[in-house]
C-alpha positions as CSV (number, residue, x, y, z in Angstrom):
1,X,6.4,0.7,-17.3
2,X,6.8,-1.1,-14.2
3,X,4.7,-1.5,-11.0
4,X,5.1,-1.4,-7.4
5,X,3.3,-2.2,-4.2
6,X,2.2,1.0,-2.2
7,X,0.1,1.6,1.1
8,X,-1.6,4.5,2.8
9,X,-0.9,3.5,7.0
10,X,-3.6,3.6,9.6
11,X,-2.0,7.2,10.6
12,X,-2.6,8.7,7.7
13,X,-6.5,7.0,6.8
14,X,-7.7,8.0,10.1
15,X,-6.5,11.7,10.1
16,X,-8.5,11.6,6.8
17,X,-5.2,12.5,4.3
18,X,-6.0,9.5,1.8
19,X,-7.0,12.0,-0.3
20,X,-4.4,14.8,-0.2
21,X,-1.9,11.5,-0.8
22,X,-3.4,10.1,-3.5
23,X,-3.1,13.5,-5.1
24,X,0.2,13.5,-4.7
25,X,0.7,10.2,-6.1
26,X,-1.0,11.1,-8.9
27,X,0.4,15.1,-9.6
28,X,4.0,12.8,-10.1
29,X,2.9,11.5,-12.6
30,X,1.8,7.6,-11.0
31,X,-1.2,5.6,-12.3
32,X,-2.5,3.9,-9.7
33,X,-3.9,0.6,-11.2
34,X,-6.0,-0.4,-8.6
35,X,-6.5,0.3,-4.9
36,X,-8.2,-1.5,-1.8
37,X,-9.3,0.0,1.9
38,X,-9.0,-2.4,4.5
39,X,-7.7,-3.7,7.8
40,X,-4.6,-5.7,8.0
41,X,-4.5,-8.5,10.4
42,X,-1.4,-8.9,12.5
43,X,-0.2,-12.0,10.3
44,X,-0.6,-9.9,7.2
45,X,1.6,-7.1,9.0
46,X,4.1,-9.6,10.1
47,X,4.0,-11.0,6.4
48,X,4.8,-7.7,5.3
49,X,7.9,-6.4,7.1
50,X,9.2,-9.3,7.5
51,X,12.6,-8.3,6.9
52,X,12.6,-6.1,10.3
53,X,11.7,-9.1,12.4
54,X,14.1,-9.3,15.3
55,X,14.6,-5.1,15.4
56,X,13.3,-3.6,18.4
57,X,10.9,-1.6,16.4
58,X,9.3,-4.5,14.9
59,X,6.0,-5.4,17.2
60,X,5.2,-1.6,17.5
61,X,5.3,-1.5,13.9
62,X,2.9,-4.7,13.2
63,X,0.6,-3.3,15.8
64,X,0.1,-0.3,14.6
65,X,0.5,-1.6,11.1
66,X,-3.0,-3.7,12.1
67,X,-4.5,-1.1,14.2
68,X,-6.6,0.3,11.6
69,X,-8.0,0.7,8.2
70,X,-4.8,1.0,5.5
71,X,-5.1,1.6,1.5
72,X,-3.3,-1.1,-0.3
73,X,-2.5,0.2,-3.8
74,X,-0.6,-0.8,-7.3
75,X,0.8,1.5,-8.4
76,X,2.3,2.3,-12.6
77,X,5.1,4.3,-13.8
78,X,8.9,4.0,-15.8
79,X,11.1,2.9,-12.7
80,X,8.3,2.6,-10.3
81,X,9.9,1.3,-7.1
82,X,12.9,4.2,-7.3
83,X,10.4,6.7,-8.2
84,X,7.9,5.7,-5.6
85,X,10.7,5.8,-2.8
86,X,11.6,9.4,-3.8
87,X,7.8,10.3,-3.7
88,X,7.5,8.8,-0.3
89,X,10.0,11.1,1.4
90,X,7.9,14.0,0.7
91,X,4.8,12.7,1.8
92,X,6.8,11.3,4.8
93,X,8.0,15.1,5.8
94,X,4.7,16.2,5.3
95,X,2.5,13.7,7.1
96,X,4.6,11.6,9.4
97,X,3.3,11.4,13.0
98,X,4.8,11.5,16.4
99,X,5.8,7.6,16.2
100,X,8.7,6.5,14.0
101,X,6.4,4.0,12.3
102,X,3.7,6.4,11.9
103,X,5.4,7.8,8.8
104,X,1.8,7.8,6.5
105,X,3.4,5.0,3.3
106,X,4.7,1.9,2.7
107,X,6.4,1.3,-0.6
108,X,8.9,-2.2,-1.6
109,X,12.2,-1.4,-1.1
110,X,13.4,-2.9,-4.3
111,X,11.9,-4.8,-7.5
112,X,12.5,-8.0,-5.5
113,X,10.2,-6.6,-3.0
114,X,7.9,-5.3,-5.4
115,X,7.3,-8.8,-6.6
116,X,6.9,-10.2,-3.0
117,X,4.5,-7.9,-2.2
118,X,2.4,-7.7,-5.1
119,X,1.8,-11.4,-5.0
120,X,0.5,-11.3,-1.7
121,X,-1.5,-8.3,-1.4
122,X,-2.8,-8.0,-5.1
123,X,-6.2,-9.1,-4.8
124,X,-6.3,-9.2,-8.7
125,X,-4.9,-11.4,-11.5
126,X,-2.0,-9.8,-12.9
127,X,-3.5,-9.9,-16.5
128,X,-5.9,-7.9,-15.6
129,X,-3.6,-5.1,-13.9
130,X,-2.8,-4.6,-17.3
131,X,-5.8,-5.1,-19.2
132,X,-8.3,-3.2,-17.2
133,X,-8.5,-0.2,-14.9
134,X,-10.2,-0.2,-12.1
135,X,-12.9,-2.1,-11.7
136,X,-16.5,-1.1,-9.8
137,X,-16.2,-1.6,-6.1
138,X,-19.0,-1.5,-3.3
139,X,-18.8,-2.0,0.4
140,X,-18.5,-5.0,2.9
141,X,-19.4,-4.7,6.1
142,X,-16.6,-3.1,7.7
143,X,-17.4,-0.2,5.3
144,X,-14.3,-0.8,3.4
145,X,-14.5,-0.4,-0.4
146,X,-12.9,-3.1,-2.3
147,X,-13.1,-4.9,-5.8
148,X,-15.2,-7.2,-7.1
149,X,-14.3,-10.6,-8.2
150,X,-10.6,-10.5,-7.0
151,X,-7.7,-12.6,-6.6
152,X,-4.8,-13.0,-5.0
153,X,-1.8,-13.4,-7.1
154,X,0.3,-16.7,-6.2
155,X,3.5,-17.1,-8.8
């Protein structure tokens, strides 16, 4: 098994599809390990796609990256980041917006990625990834859910 970084966008948490996505994520056959809701701040977002810096697409995408709430996820599976990318392209065609950056996911583009991204935005220790599954959450006072007594990862 293998993980990978995954993220709901802002289009798709504030047209309320979270749900029908997660379902998806789930019916092929992902375990999602642990999952987050929260705003990104534009650092975060610059952090993250940081390999289209310079493309003229680029501050659209970290503004609307950190224009609202997003649902950062690990997720589990046998070739995870492949798998995930193939996953993505259906929930792309099905929930994509009018934007090009409004396309509803984010996964890592490779395992490299995966590992970049997961030691940034995993706000757990690694261990317990794979010891524990998710932990009890409760609300701060953005009203996004998140984990209790997390981490970020830091190789």
């Amino acid at each position: 098994m293998s993980l990978t970084f995954a993220m709901i966008k802002p289009d798709a948490v504030l047209n309320k599809k979270v749900g029908e996505i997660i379902s998806i994520i789930e019916e092929n056959g992902f375990n999602i390990k642990t999952m987050q809701k929260r705003l990104l701040c534009s650092f975060e977002a610059q952090f993250l796609y940081k390999g289209h810096e310079g493309k003229s697409f680029y501050h659209k995408l970290i503004e609307f990256t950190s224009s609202g709430p997003v649902v950062l996820m690990v997720l589990e599976k046998d070739d995870c980041v492949n798998q995930w990318r193939k996953t993505m392209v259906d929930i792309r065609k099905k929930y994509s917006g009018k934007e090009p950056q409004e396309n509803a996911v984010h996964g890592s583009d490779s395992d490299e990625s995966a590992v970049y991204e997961l030691g940034w935005f995993t706000w757990i220790d690694v261990r317990d990834i794979i010891a524990n599954p998710l932990q009890s959450s409760e609300e701060d006072n953005t009203g996004a859910n998140f984990i209790k007594g997390t981490i970020r990862i830091f190789p």
